[in-house]
N, C-alpha and C positions, 0 to 999 in steps of 0.2 A: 625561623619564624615559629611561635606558638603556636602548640593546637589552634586554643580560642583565635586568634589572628587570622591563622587558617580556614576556619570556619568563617570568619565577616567577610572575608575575601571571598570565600566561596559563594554564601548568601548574597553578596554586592554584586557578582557578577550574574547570578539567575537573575536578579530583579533588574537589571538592565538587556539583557539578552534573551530571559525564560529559558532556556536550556542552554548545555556546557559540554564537552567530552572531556575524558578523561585526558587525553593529549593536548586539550588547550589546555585544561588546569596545572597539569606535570610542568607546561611552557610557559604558563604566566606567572606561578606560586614556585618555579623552580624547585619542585619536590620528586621523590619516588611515584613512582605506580601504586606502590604497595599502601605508602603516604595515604596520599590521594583516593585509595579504596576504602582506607579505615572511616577517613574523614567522610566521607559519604554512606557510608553504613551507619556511622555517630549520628550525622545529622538527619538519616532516613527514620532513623529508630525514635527519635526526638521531633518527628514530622514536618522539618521545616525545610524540606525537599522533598521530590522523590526520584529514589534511585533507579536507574534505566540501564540497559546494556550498552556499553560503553562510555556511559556519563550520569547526568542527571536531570531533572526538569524541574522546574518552580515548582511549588507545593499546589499554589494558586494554578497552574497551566493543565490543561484539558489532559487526562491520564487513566487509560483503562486496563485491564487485562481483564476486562470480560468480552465473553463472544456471541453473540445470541445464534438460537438456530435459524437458520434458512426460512422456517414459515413467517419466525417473528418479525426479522427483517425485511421478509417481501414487503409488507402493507404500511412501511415510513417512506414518508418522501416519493410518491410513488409518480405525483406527475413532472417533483425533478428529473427521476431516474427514466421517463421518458423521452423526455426532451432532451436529454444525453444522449440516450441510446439511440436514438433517428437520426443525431447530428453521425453520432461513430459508423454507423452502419452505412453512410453515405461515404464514405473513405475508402470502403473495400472497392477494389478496380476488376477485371476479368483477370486471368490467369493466377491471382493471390494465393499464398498461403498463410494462411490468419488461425492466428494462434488467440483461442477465448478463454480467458480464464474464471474460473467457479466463478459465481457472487451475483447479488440478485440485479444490480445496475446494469451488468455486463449481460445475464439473463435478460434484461428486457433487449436489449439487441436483436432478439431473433423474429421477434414479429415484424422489424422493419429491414430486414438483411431479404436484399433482390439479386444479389448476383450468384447466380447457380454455377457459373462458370469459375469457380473457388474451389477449395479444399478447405475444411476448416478441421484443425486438429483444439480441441479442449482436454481439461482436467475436469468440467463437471460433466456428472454423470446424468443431470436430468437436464442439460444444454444438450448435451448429446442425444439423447433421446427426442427434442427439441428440433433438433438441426434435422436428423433419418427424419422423423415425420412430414418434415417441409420438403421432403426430395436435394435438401444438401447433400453433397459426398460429405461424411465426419470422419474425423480419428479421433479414438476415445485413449488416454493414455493409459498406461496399465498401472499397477500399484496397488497401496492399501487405501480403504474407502471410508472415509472422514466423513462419521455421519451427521455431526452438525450444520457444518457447508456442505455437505452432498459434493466435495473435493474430490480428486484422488492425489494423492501425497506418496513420501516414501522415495525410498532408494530406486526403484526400478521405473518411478515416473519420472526420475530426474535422467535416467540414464537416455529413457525414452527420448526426450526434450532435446539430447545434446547432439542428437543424430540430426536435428531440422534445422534449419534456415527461414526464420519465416517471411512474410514479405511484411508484416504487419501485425500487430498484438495488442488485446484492452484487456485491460488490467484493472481488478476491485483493489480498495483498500479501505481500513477501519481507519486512519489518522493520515495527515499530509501536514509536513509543517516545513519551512525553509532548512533549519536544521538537521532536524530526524529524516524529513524527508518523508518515501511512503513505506506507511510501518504497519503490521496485522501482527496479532495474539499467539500466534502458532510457531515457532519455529521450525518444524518440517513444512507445513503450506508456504509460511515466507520463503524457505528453502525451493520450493518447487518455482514460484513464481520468479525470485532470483534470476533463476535458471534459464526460465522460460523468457524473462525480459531482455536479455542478454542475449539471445539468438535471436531475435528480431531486430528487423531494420530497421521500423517505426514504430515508436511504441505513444502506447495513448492510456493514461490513467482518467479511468470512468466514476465520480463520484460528487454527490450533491456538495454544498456548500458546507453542511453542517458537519463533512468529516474534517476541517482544513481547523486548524490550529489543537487538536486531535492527537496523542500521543499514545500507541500500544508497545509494546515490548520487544517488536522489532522488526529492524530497517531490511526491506526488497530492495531499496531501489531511492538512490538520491534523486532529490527536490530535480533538479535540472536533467534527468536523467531520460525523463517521458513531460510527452506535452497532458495536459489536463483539462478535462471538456468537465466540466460544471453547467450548473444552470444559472449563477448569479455571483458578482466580483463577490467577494469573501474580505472582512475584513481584514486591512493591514498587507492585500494584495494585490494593488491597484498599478495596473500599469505592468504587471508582470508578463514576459513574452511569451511566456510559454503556455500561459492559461488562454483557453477558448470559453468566450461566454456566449451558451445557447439563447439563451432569454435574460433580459435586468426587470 
């Protein structure tokens, strides 16, 4: 097959799908990797996609790699991220070990978290401080301290992570889409959270409406992987089982 051939094929398949990986493309276009990479570098540099870790996404489809600080993002969406956070907080049972992760949705959690008879281990550092002032037991993990999220990240948080079991974990994210699934800007934070999602028994992705068809640079945690508490169906996800709606 042609370059150019390659390229319509490629563009036919975003605009019927909005995003693609690289091992569907290798299996539909029966080409190389290597193929396959160039043709997407071609048509990234030509704007008529954009290029993603592991694949690509429509040009037209929702795509960031910016990350705002913690203050900026408090004050969006703030009576979505309420109404989330009172449904999640209602989930934790006595004896739990609930695993919170940075981010400001999951941050509002802790005005409505009653059960003291918990453990709660996080990565943010001003949840933690958060959690001691309310008379929670916390565990803060160790690591380096990501001052945009007020995170802790790193090698020695992940190692932290692999020692627990948790009974129960919420989880922030920048993008949610059936494909990429849930994705954030950082590869060391997505690294930690990875980590963290994965030793929990129950995991819960905590985020308003406006992050769902959303695409950053990289995948924590496939689409079906955690149930997701929003505050209103999301276009194009009607009927999906895994999504809980606080309020319509």
């Amino acid at each position: 097959m042609l370059t150019e051939q390659r390229h319509e094929e490629i563009l036919k398949i975003l605009n019927e799908q909005k995003s693609v990986t690289l091992q569907e493309l290798k299996d539909r276009l029966n080409t190389s990797e290597s193929t396959i990479r160039r043709d997407l570098t071609s048509l990234h540099q030509m704007g008529r996609l954009v290029k993603v870790f592991g694949g690509a996404v429509s040009a037209e489809f929702g795509y960031s790699t910016e990350e705002e600080v913690v203050e900026h993002r408090a004050g969006v969406n703030t009576e979505a991220k309420k109404a989330i956070a009172a449904r999640a907080a209602q989930l934790i049972g006595p004896g739990s070990l609930v695993y919170i992760d940075a981010g400001t949705t999951t941050g509002c959690m802790i005005e409505f978290l009653t059960e003291k008879n918990a453990v709660y281990v996080t990565n943010g550092i001003h949840h933690a401080a958060r959690l001691s002032a309310a008379g929670f037991r916390v565990i803060l993990t160790g690591g380096e301290l990501k001052q945009t999220t007020e995170a802790v990240i790193g090698h020695e948080a992940i190692m932290q992570l692999q020692k627990y079991n948790f009974s129960i974990g919420f989880f922030g994210a920048n993008g949610v889409t059936k494909h990429e699934g849930f994705t954030t800007p950082d590869p060391q934070e997505a690294a930690v959270k990875e980590c963290a999602m994965k030793k929990c028994r129950k995991k819960y992705v905590l985020c308003d409406s406006s992050k769902f068809g959303q695409v950053t640079p990289v995948t924590f945690g496939a689409y079906k992987d955690a149930v997701i508490i929003t505050e209103c169906e999301p276009e194009g996800y009607k009927g999906e089982t895994n999504i809980v709606i606080v309020k319509e």
